[in-house]
N, C-alpha and C positions, 0 to 999 in steps of 0.2 A: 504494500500500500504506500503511496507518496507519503513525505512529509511534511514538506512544503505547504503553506496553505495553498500558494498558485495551485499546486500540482494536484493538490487533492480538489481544489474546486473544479479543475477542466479534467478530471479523473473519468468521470462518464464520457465525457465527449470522446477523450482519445479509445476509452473501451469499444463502443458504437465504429467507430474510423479504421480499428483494428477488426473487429465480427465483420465488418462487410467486406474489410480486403479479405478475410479469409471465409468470404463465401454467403454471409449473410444479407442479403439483398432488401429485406425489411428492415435492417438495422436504423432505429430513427432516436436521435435526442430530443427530448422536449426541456426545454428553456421557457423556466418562470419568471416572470417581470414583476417587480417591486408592484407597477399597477394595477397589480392584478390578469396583466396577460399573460395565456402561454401557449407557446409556439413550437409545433411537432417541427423537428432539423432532420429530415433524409438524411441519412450519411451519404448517399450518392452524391450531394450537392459537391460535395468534398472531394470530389474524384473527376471530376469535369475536365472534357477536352478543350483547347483554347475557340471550338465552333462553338462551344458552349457556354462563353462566361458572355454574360450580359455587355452592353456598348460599354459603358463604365470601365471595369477590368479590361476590354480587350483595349480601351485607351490609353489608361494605366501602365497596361505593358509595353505599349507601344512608346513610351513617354519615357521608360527606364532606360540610363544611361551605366556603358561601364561594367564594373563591379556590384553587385546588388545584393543588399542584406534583404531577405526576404522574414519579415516579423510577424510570431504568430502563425504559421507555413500551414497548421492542420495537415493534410494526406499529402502536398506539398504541388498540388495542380496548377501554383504559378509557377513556382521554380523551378516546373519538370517546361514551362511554357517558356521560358525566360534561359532556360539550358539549351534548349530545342534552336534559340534565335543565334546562342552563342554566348552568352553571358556568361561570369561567372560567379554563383548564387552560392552564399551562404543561407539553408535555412533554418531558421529558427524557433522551436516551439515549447512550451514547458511538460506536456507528456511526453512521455517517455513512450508510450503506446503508439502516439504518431508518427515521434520521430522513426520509431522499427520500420512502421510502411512505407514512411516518405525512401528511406534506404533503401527499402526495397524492391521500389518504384522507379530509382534509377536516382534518386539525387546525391549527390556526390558529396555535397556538406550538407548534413544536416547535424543540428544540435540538441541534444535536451539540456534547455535552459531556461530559467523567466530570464525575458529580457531588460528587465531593469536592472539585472545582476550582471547582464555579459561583459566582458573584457573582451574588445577587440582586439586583432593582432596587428598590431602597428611597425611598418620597416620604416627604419630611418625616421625622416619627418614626414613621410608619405600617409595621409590617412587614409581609411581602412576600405573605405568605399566611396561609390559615387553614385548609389544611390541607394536610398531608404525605402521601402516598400510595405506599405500598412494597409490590406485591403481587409475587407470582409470588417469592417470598423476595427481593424486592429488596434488605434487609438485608445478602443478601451482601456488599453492596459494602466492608463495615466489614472483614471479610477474617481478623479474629481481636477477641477481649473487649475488649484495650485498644484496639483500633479501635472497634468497638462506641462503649467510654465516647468515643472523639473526635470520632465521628459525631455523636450524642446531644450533646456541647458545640456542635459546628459550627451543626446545623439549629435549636439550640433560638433563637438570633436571626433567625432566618427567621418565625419561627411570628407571628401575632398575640397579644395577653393569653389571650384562650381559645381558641387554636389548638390542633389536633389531630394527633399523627403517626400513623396506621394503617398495619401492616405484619402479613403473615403467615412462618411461620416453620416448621420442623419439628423435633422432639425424633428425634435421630437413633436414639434407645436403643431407636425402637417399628420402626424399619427393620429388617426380618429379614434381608438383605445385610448391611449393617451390623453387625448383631450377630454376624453368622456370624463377617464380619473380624476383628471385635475377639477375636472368642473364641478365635480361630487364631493370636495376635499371641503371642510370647513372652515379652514385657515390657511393661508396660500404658505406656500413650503419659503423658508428662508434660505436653503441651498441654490445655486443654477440649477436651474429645471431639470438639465440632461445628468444629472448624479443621482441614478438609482442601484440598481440592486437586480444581481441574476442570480439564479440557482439553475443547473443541469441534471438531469437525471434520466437514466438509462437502463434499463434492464432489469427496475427494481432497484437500483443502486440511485443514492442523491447524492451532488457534494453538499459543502456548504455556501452559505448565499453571500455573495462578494458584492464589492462595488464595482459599478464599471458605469462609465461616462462616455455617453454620445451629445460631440459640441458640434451648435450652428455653425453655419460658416462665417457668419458676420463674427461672431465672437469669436474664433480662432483664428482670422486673419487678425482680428483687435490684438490677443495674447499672443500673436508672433511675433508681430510690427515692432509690440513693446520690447521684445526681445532679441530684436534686428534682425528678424526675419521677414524678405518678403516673400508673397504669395497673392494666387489667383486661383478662380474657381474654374476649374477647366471642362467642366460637365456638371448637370444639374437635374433632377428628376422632379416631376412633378408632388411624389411623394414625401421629398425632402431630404432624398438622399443625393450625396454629390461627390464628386472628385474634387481634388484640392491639390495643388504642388506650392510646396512652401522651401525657397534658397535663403540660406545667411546672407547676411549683408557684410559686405567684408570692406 
């Protein structure tokens, strides 16, 4: 069993990622939401060929320069996508269950790690990558804003001079669940909106319920700017999900 909290919270997920590479085709996660939503996860989703990943992700990849840290990787269907072009993909996830599949799916660096802990490998003065790769709201990991801004300290020394971090994200205000909750709430929440709460669970197996933070894009270009980073929104969905690339300002 993990020890880690990360590891123990996304412990179902990698279980569900692992039964379907080995064969289980119903394999599904369901993700509870602090709101009271919750959401059956296909593990197939996880396993997607690049005809398969929405405009979003196929822009994303197309937008990755370089070296690419690929954060948060799951079965690892960008970095097998991002290998395929010619890149070279480190990827990264906190089970341990994933990482086995992503290996042996063909990716050539994968790591089990939470990424808030990695240590890049740095030659010389040369950093480590040139580009950052956060889809499927990888973001999360920041868990609330003033995470957010220590994430965005952390990775900006990873990046190369003109390195790139791309992440997609959701504006939770255009989720109609969402709205519904808030509107039913007696007393409006004193956090940012997007700082809630997921639990996964799988097979009869729960973890425990973590935080994790989905930011607007108007307020994460705000906490980059402040941070010297710029950025634009490079894709946008009606639902309020979008693409984002954000460069340090050097």
């Amino acid at each position: 069993m993990p020890t880690s909290f990360a590891a123990r919270a996304w412990h179902p997920h990698g279980l569900a990622i692992r039964d379907y590479w080995e064969g289980d085709r119903r394999a599904e996660i369901i993700a509870h939401r602090s709101d009271g939503a919750v959401y059956p996860m296909p593990a197939r989703v996880f396993f997607r060929g690049p005809r398969q990943f929405p405009e979003l992700e196929r822009l994303a990849i197309a937008e990755c320069r370089g070296r690419v840290l690929d954060i948060g990787a799951g079965a690892g269907c960008h970095a097998l996508a991002l290998q395929a072009r010619g890149h070279a993909v480190t990827a990264l996830d906190v089970s341990r269950d994933a990482v086995r599949v992503m290996r042996a799916r063909g990716v050539l660096d994968a790591r089990a790690v939470d990424a808030l802990r990695f240590a890049p490998r740095v030659r010389g003065d040369e950093a480590a990558y040139d580009t950052l790769l956060m889809l499927m709201n990888g973001i999360a990991i920041a868990r609330t804003l003033a995470g957010l801004r220590r994430l965005l300290r952390l990775v900006r020394n990873w990046l190369a001079e003109d390195g790139r971090l791309l992440m997609d994200s959701t504006d939770l205000r255009r989720d109609a669940d969402f709205r519904c909750w808030m509107a039913g709430r007696k007393r409006l929440p004193t956090r940012y909106f997007g700082e809630i709460r997921y639990r996964f669970e799988y097979g009869g197996r729960s973890g425990p319920s973590f935080p994790t933070l989905f930011v607007d894009a108007r307020t994460l270009l705000r906490e980059a700017s402040a941070l010297g980073w710029g950025g634009q929104v490079l894709f946008e969905e009606a639902d309020g999900n979008y693409l984002a690339r954000l460069s340090p300002r050097r």
